[in-house]
KEMIKOL-621387 format. One record per atom (N, C-alpha, C): atom name; x, y, z; residue in one letter; chain; residue number from 1. Coordinates in Angstrom, 2 decimals. Example, Ala and Ser with C-alpha at 12.3 -4.5 7.8 and 13.67 -1.06 7.14 Angstrom:
<recs>
@a:N px:13.19 py:-5.69 pz:7.80 r:a c:A k:1
@a:CA px:12.30 py:-4.50 pz:7.80 r:a c:A k:1
@a:C px:13.20 py:-3.30 pz:7.80 r:a c:A k:1
@a:N px:12.85 py:-2.25 pz:7.08 r:s c:A k:2
@a:CA px:13.67 py:-1.06 pz:7.14 r:s c:A k:2
@a:C px:12.90 py:0.03 pz:7.87 r:s c:A k:2
</recs>
This chain:
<recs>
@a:N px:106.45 py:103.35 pz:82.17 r:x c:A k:1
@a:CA px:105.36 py:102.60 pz:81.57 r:x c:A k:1
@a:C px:104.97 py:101.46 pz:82.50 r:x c:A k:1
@a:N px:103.64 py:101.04 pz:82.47 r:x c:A k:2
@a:CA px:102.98 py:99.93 pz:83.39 r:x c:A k:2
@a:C px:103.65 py:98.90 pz:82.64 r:x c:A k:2
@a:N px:104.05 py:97.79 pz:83.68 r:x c:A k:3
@a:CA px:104.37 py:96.77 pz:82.90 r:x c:A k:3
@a:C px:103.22 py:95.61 pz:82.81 r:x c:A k:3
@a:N px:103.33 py:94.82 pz:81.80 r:x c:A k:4
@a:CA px:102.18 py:94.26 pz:81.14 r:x c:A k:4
@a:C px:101.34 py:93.18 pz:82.62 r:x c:A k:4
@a:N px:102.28 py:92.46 pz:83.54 r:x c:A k:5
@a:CA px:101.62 py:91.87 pz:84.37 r:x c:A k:5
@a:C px:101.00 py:92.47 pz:85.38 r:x c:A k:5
@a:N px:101.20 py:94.25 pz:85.06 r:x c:A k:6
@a:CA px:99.96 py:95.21 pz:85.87 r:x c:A k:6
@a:C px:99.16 py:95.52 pz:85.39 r:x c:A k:6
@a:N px:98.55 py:94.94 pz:84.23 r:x c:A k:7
@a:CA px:97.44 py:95.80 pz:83.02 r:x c:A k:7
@a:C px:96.56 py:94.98 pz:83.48 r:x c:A k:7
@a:N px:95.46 py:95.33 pz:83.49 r:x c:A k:8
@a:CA px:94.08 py:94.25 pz:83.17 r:x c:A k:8
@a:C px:94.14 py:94.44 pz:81.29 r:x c:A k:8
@a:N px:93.76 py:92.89 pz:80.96 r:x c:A k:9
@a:CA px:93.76 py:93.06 pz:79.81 r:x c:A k:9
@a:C px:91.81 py:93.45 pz:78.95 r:x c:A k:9
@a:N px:92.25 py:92.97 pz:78.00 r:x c:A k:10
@a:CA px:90.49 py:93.01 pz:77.34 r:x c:A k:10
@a:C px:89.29 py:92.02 pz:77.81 r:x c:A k:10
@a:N px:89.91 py:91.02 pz:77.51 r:x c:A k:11
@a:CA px:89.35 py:89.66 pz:78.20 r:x c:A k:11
@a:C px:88.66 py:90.12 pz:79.85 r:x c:A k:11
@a:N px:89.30 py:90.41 pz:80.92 r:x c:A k:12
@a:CA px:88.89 py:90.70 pz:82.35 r:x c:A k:12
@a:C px:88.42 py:92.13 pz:82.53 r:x c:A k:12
@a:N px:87.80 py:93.16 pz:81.23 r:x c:A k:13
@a:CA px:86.66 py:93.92 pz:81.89 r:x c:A k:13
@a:C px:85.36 py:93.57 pz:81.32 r:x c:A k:13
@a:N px:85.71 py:92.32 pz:80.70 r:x c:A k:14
@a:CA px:84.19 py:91.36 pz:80.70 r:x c:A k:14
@a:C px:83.65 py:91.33 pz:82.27 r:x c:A k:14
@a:N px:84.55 py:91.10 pz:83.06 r:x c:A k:15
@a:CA px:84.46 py:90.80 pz:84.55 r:x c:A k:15
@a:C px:83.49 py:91.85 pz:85.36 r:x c:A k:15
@a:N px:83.21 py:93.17 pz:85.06 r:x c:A k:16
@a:CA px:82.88 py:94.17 pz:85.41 r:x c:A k:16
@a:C px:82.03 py:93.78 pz:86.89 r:x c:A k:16
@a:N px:81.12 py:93.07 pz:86.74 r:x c:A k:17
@a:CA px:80.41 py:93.08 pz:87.41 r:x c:A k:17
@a:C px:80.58 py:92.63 pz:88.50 r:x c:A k:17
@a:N px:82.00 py:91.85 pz:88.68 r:x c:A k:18
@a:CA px:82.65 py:91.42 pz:89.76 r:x c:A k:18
@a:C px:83.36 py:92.25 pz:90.37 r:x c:A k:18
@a:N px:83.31 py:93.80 pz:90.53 r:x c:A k:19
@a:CA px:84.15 py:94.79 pz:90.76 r:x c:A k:19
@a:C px:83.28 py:95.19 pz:91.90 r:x c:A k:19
@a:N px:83.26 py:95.07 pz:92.94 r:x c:A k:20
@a:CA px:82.23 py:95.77 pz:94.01 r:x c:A k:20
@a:C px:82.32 py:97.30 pz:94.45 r:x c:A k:20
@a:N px:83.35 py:97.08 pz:95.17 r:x c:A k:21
@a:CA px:84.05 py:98.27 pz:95.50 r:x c:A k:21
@a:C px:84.22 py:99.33 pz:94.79 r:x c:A k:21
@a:N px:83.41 py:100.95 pz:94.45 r:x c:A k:22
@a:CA px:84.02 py:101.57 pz:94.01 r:x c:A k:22
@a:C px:83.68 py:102.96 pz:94.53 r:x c:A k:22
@a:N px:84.67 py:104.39 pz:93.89 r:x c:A k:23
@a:CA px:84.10 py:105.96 pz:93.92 r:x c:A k:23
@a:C px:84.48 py:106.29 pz:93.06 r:x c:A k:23
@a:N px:83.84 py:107.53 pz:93.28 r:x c:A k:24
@a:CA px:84.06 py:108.91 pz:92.17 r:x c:A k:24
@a:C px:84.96 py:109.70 pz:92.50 r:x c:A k:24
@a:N px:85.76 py:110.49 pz:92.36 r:x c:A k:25
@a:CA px:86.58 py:111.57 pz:92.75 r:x c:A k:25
@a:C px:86.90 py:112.35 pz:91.47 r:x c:A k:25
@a:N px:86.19 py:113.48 pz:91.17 r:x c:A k:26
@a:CA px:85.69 py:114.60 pz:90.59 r:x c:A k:26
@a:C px:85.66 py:113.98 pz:88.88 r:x c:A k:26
@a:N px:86.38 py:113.86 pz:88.11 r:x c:A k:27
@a:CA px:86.08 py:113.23 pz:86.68 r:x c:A k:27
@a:C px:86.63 py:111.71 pz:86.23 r:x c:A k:27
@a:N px:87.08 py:111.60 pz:87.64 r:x c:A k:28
@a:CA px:87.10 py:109.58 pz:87.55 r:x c:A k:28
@a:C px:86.63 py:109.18 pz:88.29 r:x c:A k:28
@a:N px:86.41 py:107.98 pz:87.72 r:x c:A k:29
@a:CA px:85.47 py:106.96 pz:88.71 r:x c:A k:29
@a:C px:86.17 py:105.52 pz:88.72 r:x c:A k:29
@a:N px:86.29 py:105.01 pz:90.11 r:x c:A k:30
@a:CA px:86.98 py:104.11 pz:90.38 r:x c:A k:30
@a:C px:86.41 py:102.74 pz:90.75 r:x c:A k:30
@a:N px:86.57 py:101.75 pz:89.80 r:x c:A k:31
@a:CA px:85.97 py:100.11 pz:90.65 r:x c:A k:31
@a:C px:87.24 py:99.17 pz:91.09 r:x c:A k:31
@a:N px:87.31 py:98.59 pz:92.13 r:x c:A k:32
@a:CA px:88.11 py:98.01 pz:92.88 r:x c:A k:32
@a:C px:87.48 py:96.19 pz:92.84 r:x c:A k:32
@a:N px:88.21 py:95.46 pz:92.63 r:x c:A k:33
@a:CA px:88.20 py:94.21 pz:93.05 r:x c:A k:33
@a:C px:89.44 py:93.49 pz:94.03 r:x c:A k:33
@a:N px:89.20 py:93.13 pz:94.96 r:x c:A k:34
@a:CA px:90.39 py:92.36 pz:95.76 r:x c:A k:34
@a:C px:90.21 py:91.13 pz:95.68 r:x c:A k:34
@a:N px:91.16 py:90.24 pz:94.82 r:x c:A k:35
@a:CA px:91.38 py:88.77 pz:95.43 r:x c:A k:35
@a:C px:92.04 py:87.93 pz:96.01 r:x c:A k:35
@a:N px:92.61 py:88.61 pz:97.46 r:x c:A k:36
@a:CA px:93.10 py:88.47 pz:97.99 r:x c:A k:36
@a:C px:93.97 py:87.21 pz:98.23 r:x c:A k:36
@a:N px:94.83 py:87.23 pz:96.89 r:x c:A k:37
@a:CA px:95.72 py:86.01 pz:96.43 r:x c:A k:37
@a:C px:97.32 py:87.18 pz:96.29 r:x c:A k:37
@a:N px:98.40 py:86.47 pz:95.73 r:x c:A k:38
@a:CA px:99.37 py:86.59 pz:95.73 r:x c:A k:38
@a:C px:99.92 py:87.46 pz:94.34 r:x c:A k:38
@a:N px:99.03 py:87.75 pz:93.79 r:x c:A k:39
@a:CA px:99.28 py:87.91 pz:92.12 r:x c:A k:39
@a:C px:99.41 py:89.28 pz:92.29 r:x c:A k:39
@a:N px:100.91 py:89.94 pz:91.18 r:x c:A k:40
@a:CA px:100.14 py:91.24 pz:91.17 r:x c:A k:40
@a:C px:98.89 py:92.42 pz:91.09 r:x c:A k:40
@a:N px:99.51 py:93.51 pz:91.97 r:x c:A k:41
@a:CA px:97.94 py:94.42 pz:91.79 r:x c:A k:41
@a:C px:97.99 py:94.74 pz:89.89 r:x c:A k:41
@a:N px:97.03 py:95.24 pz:89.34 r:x c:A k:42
@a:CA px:96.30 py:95.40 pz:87.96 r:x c:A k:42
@a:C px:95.48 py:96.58 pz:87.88 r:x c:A k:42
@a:N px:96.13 py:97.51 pz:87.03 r:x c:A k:43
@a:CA px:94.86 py:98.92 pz:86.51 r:x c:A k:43
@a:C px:94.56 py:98.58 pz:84.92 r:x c:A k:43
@a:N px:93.55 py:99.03 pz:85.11 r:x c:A k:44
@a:CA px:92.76 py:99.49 pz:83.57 r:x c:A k:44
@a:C px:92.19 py:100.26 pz:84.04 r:x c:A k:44
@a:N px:92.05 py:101.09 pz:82.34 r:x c:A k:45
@a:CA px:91.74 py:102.43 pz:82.12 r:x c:A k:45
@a:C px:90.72 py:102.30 pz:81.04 r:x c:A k:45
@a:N px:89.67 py:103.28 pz:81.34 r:x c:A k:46
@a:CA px:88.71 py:103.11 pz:80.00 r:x c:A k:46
@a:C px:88.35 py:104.88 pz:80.09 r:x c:A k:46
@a:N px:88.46 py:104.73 pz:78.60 r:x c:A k:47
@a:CA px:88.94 py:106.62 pz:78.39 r:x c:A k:47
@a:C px:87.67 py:106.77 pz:76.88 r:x c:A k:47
@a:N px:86.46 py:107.02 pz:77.18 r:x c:A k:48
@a:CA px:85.09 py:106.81 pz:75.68 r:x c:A k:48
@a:C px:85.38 py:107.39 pz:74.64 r:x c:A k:48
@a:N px:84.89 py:107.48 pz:74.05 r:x c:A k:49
@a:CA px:84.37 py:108.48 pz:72.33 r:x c:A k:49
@a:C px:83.99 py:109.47 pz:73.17 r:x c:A k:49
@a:N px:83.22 py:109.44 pz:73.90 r:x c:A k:50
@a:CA px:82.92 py:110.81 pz:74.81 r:x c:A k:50
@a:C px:83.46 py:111.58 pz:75.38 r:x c:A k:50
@a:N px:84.68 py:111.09 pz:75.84 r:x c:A k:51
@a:CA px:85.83 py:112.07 pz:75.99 r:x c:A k:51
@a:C px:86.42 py:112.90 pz:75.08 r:x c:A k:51
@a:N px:86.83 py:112.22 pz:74.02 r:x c:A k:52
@a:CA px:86.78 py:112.45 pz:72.96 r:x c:A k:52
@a:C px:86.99 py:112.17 pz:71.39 r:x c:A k:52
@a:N px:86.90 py:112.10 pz:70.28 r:x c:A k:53
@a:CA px:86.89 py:111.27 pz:69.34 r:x c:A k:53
@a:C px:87.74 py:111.20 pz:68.73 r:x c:A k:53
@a:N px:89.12 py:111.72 pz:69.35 r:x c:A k:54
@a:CA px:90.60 py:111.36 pz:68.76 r:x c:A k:54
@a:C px:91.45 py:110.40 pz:69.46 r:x c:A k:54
@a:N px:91.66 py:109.69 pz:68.56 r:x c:A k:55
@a:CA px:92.31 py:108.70 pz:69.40 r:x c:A k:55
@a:C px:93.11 py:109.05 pz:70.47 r:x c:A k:55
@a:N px:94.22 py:109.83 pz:69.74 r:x c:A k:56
@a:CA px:95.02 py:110.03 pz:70.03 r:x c:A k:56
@a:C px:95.73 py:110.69 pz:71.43 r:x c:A k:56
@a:N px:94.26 py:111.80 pz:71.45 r:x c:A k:57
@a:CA px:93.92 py:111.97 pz:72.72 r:x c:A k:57
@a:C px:93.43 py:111.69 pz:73.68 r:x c:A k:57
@a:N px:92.57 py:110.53 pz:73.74 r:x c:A k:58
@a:CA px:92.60 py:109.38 pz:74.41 r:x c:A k:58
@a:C px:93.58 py:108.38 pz:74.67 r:x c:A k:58
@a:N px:94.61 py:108.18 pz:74.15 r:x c:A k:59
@a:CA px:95.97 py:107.79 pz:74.17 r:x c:A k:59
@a:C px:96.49 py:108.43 pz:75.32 r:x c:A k:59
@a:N px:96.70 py:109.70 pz:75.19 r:x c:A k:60
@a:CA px:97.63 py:110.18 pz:75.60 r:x c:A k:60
@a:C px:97.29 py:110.90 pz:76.99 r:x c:A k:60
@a:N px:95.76 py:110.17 pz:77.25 r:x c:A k:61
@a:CA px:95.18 py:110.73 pz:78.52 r:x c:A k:61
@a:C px:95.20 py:109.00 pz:79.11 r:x c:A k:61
@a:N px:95.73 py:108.14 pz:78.97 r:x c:A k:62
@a:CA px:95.75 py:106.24 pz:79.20 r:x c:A k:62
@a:C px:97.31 py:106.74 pz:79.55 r:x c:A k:62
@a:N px:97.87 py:107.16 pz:78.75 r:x c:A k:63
@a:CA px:99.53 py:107.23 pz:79.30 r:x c:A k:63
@a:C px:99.79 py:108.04 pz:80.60 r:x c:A k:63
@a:N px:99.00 py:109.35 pz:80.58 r:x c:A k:64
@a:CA px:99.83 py:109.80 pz:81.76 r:x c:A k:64
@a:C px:98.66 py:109.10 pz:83.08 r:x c:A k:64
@a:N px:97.47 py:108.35 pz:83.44 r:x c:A k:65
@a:CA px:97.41 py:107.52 pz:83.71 r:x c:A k:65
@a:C px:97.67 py:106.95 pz:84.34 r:x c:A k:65
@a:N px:98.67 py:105.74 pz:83.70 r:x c:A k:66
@a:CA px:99.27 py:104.42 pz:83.35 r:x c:A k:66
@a:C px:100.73 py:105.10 pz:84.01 r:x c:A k:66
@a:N px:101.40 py:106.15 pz:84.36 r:x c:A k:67
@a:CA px:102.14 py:106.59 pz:84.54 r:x c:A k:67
@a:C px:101.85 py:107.11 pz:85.85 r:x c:A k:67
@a:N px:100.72 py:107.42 pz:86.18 r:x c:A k:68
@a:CA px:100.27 py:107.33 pz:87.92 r:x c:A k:68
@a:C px:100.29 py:106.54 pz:88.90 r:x c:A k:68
@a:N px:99.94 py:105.50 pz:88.14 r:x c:A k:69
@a:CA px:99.77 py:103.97 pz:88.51 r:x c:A k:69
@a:C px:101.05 py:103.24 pz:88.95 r:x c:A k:69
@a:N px:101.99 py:103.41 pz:87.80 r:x c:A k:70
@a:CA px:103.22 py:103.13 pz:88.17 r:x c:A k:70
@a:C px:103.63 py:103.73 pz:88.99 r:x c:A k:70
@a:N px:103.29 py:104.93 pz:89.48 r:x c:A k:71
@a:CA px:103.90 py:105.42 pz:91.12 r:x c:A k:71
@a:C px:103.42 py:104.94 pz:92.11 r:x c:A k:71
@a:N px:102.52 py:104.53 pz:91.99 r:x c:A k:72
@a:CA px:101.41 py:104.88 pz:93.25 r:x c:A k:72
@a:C px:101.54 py:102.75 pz:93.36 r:x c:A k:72
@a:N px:101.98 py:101.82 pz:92.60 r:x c:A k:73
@a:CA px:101.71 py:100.69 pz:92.78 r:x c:A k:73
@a:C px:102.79 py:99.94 pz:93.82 r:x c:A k:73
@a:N px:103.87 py:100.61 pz:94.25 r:x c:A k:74
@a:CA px:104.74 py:100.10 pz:95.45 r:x c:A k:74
@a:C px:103.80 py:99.97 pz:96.75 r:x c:A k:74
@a:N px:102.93 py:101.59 pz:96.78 r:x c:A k:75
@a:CA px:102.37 py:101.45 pz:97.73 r:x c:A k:75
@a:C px:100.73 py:100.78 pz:98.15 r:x c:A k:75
@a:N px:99.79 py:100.05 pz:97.09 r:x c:A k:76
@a:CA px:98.87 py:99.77 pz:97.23 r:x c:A k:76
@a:C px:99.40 py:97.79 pz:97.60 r:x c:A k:76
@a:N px:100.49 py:97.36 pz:96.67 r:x c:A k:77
@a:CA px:100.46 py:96.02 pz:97.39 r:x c:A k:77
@a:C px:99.91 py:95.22 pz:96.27 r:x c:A k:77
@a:N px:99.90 py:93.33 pz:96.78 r:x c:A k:78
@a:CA px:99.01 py:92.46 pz:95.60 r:x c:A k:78
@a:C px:98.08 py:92.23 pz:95.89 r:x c:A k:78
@a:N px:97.14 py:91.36 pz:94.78 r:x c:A k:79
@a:CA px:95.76 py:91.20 pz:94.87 r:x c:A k:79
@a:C px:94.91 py:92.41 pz:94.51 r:x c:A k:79
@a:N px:95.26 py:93.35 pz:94.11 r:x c:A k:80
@a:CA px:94.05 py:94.24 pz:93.65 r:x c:A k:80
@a:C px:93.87 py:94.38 pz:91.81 r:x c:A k:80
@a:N px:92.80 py:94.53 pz:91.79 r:x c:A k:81
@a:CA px:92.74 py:94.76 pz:90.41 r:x c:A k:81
@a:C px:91.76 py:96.19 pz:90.49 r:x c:A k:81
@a:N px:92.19 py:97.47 pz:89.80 r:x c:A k:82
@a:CA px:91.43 py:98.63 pz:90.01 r:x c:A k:82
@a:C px:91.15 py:99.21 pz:88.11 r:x c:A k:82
@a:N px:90.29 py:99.60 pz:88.25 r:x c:A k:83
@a:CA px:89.32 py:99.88 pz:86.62 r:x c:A k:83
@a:C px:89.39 py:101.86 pz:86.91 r:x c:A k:83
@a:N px:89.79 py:102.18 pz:86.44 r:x c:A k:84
@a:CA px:89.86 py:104.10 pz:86.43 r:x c:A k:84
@a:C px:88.91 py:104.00 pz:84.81 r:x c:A k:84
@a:N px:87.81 py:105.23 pz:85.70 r:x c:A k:85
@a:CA px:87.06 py:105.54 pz:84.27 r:x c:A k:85
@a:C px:87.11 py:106.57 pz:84.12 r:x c:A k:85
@a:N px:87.50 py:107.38 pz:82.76 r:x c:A k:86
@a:CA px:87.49 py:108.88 pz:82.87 r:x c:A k:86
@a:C px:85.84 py:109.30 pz:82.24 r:x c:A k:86
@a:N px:85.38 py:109.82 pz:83.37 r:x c:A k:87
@a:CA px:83.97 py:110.74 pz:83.35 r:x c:A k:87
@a:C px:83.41 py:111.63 pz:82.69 r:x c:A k:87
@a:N px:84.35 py:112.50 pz:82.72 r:x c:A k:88
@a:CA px:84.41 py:114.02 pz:81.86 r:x c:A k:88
@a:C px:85.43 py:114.26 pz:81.58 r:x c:A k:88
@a:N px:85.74 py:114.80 pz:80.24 r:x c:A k:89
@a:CA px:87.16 py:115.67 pz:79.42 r:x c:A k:89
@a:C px:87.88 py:116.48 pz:80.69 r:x c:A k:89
@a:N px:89.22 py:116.38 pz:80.57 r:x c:A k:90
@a:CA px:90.15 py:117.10 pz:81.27 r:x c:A k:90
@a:C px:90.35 py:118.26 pz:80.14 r:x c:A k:90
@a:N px:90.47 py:119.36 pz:80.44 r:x c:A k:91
@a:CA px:91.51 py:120.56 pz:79.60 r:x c:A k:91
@a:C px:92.72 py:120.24 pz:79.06 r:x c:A k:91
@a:N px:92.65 py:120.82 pz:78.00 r:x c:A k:92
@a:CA px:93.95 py:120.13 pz:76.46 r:x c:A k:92
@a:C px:94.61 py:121.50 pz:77.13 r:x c:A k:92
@a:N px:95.51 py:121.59 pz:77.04 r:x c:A k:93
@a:CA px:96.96 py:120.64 pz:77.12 r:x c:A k:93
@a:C px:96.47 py:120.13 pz:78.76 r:x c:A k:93
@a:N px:96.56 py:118.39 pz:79.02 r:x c:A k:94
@a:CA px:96.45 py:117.34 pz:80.12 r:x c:A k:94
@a:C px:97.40 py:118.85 pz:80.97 r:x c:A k:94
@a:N px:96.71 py:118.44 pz:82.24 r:x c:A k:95
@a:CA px:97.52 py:119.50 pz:83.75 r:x c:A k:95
@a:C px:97.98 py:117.87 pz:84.51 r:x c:A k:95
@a:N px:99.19 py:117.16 pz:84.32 r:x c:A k:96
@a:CA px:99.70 py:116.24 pz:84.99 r:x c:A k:96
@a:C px:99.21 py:116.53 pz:86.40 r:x c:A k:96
@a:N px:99.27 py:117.87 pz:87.24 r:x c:A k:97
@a:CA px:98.97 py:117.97 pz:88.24 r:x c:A k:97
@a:C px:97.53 py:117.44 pz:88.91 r:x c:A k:97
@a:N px:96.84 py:118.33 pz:87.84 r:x c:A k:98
@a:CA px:95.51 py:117.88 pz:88.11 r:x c:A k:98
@a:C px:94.53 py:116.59 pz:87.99 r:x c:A k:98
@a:N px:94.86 py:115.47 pz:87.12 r:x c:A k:99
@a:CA px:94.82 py:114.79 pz:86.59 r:x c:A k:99
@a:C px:95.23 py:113.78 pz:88.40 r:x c:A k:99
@a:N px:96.47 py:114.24 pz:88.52 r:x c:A k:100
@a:CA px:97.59 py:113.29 pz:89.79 r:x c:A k:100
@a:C px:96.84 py:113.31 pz:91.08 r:x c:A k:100
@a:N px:96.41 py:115.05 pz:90.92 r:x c:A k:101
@a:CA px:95.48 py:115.43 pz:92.59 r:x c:A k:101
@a:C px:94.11 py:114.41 pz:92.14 r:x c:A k:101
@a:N px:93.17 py:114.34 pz:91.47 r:x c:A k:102
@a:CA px:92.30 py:113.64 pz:91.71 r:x c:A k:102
@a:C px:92.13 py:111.79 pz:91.30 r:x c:A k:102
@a:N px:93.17 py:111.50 pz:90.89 r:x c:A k:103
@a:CA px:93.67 py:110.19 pz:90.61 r:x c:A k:103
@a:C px:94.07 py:109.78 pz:92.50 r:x c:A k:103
@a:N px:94.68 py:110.52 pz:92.75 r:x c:A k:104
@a:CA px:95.72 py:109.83 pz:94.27 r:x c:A k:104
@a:C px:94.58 py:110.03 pz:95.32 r:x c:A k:104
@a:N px:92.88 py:111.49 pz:94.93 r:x c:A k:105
@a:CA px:92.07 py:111.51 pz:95.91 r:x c:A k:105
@a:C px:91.17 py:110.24 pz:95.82 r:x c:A k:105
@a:N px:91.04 py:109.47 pz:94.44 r:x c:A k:106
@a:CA px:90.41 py:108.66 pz:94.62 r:x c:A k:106
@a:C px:90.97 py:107.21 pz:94.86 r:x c:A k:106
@a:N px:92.07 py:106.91 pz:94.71 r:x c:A k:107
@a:CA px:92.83 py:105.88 pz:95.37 r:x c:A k:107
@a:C px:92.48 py:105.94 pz:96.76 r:x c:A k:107
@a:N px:92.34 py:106.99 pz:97.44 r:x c:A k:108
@a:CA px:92.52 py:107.30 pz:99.02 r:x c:A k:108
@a:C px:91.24 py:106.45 pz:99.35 r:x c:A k:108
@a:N px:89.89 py:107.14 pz:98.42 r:x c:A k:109
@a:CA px:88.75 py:107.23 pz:99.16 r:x c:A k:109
@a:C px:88.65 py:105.65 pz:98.90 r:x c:A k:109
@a:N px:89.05 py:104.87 pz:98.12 r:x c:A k:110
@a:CA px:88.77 py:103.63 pz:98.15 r:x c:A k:110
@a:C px:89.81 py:103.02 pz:98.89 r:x c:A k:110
@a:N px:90.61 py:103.18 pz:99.75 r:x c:A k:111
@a:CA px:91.52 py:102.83 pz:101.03 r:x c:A k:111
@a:C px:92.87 py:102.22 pz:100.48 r:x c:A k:111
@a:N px:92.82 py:102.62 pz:99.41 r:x c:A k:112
@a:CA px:94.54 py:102.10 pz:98.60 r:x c:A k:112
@a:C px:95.38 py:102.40 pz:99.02 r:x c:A k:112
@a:N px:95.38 py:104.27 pz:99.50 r:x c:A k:113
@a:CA px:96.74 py:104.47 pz:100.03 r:x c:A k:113
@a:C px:96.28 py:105.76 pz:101.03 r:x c:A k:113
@a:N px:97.40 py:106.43 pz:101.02 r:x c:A k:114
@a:CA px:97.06 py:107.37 pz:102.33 r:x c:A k:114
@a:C px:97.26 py:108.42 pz:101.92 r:x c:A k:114
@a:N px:96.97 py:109.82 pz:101.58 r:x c:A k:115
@a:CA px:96.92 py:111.20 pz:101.47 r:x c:A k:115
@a:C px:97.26 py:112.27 pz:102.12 r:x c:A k:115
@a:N px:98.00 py:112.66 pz:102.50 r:x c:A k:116
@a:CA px:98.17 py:113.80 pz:103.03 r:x c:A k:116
@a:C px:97.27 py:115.54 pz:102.74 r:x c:A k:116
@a:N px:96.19 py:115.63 pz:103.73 r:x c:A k:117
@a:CA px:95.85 py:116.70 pz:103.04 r:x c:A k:117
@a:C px:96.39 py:118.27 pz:103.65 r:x c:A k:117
@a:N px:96.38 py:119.32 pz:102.93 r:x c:A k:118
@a:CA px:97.34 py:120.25 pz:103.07 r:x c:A k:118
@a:C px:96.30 py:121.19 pz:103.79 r:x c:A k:118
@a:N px:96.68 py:122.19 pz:104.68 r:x c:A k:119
@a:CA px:96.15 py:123.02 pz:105.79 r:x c:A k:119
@a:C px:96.10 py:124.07 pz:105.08 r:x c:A k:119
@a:N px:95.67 py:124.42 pz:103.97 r:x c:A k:120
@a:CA px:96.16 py:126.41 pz:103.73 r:x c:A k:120
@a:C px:95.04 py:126.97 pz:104.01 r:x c:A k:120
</recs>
């Protein structure tokens, strides 16, 4: 689980508009802010009614997520604050895989971390 001094809370996606930096990578979309201070890096997640109108499953598409994030946050560093928007519905039952491949492609394209892409 993310721990709470990595969350953006409710209060700071009032901020939105201070987010410059961002991409798309296939059903998320990513905004980046750097303030290049000392504080931990910060994700939020915003998952609509449009995705879909159970909570629950919106829940449980914020957890695995929030569970990406926590991998991937050794290697991005402090000072960032990053906003993941989910775009379009993923396929029930969540594919952790798939979900991970285009979460880590769009970290890349916004220069967070580094990718390895595969030759087949």
């Amino acid at each position: 689980m993310l721990p709470k001094k990595n969350r953006i809370v409710a209060k700071d996606f009032k901020k939105l508009k201070l987010f410059k930096k961002g991409t798309v990578s296939g059903k998320l979309s990513f905004k980046l802010k750097e303030s290049g201070q000392v504080n931990p890096s910060k994700f939020g997640f915003v998952v609509s009614n449009k995705i879909s109108k159970r909570a629950t499953d919106r829940n449980a598409l914020k957890r695995k997520l929030r569970a990406m994030a926590w991998d991937v946050l050794p290697q991005i560093g402090n000072g960032k604050e990053i906003i993941v928007f989910v775009k379009s519905a993923f396929a029930k039952p969540y594919n952790f895989a798939e979900i991970k491949s285009e979460f880590d492609r769009g970290l890349a394209n916004i220069g967070l971390i580094y990718v390895q892409k595969n030759n087949r």
